[in-house]
Z-matrix of the N, CA and C atoms (Angstrom, degrees):
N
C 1 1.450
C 2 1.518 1 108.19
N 3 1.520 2 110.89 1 149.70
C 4 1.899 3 101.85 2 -177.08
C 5 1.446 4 81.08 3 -99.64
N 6 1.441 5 88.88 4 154.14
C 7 1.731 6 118.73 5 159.90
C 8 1.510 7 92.06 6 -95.67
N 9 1.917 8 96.42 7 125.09
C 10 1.304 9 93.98 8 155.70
C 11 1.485 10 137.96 9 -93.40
N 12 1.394 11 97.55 10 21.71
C 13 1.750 12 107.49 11 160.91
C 14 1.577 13 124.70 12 -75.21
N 15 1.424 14 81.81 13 -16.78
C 16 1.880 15 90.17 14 -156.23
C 17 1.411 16 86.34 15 -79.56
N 18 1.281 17 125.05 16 163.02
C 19 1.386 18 146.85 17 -164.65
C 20 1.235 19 121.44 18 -123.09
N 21 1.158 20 113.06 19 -4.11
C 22 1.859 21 116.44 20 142.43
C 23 1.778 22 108.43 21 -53.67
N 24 0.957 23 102.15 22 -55.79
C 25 1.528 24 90.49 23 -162.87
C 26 1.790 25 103.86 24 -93.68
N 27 1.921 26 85.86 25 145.98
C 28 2.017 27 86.06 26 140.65
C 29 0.711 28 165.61 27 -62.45
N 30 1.739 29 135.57 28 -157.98
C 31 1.073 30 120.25 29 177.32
C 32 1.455 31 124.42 30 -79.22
N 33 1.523 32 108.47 31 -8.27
C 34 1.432 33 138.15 32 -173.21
C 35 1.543 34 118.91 33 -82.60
N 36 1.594 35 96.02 34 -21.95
C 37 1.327 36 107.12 35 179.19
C 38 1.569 37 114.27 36 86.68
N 39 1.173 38 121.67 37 13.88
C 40 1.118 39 153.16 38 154.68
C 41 1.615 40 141.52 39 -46.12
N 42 0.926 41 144.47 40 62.26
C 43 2.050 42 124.35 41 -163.34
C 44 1.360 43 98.55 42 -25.15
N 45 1.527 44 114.99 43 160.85
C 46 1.027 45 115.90 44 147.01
C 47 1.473 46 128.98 45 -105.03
N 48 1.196 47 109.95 46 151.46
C 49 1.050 48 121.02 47 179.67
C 50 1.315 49 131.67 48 -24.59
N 51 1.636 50 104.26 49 -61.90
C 52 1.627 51 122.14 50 155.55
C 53 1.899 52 129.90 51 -55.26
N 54 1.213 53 119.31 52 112.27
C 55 1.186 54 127.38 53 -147.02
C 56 2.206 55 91.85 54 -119.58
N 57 1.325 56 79.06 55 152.07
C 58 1.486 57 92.29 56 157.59
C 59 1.307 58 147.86 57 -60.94
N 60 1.463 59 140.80 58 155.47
C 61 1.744 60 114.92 59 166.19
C 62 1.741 61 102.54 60 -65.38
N 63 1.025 62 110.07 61 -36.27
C 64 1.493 63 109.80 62 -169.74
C 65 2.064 64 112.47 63 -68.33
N 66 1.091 65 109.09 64 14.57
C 67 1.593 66 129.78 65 -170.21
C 68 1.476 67 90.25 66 -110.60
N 69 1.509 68 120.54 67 -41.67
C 70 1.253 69 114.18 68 -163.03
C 71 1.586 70 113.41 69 -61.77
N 72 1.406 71 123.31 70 -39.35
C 73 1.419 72 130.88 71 170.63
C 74 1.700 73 113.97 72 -28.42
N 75 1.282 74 126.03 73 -12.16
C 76 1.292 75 115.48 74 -156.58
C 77 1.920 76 101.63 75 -123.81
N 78 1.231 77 107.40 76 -9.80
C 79 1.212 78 107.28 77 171.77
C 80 1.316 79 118.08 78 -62.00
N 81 1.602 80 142.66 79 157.80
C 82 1.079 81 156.82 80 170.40
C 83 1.337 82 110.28 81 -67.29
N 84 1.607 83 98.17 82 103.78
C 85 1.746 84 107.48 83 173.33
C 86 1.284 85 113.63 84 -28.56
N 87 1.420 86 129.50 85 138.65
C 88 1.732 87 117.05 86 154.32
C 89 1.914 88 110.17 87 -65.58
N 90 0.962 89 96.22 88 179.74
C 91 1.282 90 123.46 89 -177.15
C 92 1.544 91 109.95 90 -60.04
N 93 0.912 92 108.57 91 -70.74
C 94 1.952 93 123.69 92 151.26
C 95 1.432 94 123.76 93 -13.35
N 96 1.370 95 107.17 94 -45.59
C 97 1.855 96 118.94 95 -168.57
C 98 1.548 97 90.07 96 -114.00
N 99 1.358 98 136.42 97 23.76
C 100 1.526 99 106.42 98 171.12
C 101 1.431 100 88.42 99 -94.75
N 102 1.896 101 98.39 100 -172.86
C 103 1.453 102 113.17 101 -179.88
C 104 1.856 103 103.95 102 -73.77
N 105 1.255 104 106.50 103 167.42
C 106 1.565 105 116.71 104 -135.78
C 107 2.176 106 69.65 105 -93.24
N 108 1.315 107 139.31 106 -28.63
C 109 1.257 108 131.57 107 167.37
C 110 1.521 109 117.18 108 -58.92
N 111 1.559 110 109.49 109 -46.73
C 112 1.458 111 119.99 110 175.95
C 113 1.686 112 114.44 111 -43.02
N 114 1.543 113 100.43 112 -47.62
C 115 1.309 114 94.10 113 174.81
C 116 1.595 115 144.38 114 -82.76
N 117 1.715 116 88.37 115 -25.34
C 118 1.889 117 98.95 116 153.53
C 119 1.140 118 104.06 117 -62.57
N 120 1.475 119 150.53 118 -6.33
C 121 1.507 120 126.99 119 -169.96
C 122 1.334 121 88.88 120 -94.82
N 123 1.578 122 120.15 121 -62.39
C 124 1.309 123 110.29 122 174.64
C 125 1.101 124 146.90 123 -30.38
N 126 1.098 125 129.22 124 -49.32
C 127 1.761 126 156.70 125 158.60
C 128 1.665 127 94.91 126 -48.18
N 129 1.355 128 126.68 127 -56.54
C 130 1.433 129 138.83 128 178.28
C 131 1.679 130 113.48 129 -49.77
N 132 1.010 131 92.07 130 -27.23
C 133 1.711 132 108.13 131 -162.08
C 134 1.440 133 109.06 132 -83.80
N 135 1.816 134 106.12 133 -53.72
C 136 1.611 135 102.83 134 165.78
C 137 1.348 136 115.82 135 -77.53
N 138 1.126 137 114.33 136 15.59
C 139 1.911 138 106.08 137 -175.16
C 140 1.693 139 86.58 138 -94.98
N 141 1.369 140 117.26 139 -47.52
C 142 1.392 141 126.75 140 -165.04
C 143 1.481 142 120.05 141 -58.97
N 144 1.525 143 92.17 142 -32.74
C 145 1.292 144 94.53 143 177.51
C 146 1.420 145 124.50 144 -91.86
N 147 1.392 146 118.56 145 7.93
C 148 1.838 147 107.79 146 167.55
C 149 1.436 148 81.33 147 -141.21
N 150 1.402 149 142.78 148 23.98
C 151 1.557 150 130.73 149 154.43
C 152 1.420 151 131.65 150 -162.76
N 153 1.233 152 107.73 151 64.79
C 154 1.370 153 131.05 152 -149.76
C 155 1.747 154 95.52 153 -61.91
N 156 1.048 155 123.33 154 -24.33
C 157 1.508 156 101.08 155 -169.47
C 158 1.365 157 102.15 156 -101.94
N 159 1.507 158 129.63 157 -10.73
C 160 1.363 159 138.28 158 165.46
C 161 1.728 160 97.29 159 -63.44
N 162 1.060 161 114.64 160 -63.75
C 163 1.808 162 119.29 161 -176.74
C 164 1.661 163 94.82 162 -45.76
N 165 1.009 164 129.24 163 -87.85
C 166 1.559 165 143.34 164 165.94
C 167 1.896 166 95.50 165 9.80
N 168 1.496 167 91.71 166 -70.43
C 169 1.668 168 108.13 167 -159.95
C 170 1.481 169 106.37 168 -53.84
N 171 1.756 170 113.57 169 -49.46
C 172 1.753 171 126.24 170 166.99
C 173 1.275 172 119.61 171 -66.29
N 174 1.362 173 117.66 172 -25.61
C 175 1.723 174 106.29 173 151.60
C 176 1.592 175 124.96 174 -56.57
N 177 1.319 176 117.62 175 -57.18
C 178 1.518 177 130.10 176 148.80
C 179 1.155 178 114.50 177 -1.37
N 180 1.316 179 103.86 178 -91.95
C 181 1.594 180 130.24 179 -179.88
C 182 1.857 181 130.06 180 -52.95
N 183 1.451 182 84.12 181 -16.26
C 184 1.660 183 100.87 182 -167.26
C 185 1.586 184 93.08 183 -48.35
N 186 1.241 185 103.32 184 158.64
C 187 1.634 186 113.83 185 157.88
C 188 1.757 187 108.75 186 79.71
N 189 1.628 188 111.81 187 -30.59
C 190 1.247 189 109.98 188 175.75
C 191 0.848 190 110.37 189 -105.59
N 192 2.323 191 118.92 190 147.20
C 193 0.977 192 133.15 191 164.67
C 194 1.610 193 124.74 192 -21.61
N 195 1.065 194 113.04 193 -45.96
C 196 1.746 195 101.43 194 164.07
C 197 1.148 196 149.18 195 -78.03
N 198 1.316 197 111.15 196 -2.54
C 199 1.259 198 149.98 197 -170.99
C 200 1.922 199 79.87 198 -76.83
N 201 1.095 200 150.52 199 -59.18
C 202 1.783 201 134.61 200 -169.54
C 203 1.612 202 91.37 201 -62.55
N 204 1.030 203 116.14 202 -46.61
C 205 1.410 204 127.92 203 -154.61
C 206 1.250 205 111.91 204 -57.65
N 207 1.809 206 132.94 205 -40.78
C 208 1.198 207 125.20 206 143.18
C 209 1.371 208 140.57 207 -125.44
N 210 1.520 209 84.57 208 41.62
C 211 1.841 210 89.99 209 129.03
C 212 1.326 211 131.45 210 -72.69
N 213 1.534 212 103.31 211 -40.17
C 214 1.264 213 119.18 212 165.62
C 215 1.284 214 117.50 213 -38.96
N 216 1.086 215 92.12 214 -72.61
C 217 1.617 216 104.84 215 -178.56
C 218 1.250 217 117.54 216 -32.72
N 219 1.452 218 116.10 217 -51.62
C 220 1.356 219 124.20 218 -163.88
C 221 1.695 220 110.49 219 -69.53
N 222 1.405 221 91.55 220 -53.92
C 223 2.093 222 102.57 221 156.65
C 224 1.312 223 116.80 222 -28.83
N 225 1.271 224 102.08 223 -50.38
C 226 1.915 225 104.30 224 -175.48
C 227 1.201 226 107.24 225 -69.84
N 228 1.574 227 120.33 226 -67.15
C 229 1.155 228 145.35 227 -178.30
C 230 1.598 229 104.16 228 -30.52
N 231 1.088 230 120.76 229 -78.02
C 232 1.206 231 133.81 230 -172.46
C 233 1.621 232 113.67 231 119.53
N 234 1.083 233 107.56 232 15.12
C 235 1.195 234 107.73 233 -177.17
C 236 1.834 235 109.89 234 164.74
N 237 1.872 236 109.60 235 -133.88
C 238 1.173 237 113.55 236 -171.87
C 239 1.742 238 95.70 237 -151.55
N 240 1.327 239 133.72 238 127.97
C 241 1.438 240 129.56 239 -171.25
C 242 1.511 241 86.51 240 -135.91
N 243 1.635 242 111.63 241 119.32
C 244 1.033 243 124.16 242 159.72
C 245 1.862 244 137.15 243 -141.06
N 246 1.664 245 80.83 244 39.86
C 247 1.771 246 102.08 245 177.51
C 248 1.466 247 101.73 246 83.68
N 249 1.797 248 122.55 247 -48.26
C 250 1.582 249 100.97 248 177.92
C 251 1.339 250 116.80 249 -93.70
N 252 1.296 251 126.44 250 -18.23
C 253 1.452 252 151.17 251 -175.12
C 254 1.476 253 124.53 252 -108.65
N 255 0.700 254 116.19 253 83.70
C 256 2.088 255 120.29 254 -172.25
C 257 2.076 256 92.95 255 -91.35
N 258 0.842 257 116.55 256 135.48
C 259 1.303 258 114.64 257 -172.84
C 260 1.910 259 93.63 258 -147.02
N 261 1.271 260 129.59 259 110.50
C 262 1.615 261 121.92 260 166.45
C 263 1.592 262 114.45 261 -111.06
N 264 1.282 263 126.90 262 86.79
C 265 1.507 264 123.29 263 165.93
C 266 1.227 265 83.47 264 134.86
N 267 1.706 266 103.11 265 170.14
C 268 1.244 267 138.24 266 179.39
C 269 1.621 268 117.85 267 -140.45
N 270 1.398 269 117.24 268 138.04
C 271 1.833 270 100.74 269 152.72
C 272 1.086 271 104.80 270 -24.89
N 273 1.876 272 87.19 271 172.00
C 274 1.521 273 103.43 272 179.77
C 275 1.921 274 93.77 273 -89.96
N 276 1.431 275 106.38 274 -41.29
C 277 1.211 276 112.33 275 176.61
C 278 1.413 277 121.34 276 -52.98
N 279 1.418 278 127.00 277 -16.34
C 280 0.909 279 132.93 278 -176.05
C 281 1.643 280 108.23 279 -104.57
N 282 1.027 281 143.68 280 -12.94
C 283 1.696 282 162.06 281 116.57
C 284 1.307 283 97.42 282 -8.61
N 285 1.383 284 100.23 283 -95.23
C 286 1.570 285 116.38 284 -177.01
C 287 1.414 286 123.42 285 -32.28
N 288 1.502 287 103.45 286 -21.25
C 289 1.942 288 102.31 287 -170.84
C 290 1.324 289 92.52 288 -96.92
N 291 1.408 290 114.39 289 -24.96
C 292 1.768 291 104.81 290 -172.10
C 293 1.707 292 107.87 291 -78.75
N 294 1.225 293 93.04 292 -42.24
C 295 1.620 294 104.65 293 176.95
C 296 1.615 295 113.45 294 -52.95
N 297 1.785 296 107.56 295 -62.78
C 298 1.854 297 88.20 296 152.75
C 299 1.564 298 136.32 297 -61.62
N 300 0.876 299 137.87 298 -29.90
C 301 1.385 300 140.17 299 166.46
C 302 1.383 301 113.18 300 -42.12
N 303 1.803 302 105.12 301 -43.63
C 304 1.471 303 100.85 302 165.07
C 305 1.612 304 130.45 303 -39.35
N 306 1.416 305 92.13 304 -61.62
C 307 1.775 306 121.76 305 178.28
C 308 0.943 307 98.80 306 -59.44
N 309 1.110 308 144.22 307 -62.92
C 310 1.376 309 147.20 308 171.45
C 311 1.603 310 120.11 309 -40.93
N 312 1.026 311 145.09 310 -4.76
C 313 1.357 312 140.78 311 -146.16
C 314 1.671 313 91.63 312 -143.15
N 315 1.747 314 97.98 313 -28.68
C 316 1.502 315 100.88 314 -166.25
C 317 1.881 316 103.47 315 -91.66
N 318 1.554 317 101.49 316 -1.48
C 319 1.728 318 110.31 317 -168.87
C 320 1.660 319 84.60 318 -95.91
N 321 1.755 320 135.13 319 -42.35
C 322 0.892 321 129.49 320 -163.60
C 323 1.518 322 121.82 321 -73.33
């Protein structure tokens, strides 16, 4: 129930709009300030979802020196060519996750 003494709200009974610094605590971290795992999952998550056996392959690889090396690759490449699968390009969204994963792998 609101108290209509309290001074968050209007006359409507309403919050207002205008909030505190101490309100700010509850907003949704950016991307930037999560934990340094939160964001490999993320990055993991759009790879998984339009290239599940590419994600598969960077789970693999995680943690080892080659693991930048083809991502890279794949960035350049445009993809993955392996006689049954010819694949050239990526989302842009899907760029961007490999491109952080890079940074990411290189912070870990």
């Amino acid at each position: 129930m609101t108290d209509p003494k309290d001074s968050r709200y209007t006359e409507t009974g309403f919050p207002s709009l205008q909030w505190e610094d101490d309100d700010l605590d509850t907003r949704p971290l950016p991307l930037n300030e999560r934990p340094l795992q939160a964001r490999i999952d993320h990055e993991m998550a759009i790879i998984a979802e339009h290239h599940i056996r590419i994600a598969l392959a960077i789970e693999r690889f995680w943690g080892h020196r080659d693991c930048v090396e083809y991502i890279r690759t794949l960035i350049l490449n445009g993809g993955y060519s392996d006689g049954a699968t010819k694949r050239v390009g990526f989302k842009a969204e899907v760029v961007s996750a490999l491109i952080n994963l890079i940074a990411l792998h290189q912070l870990e």
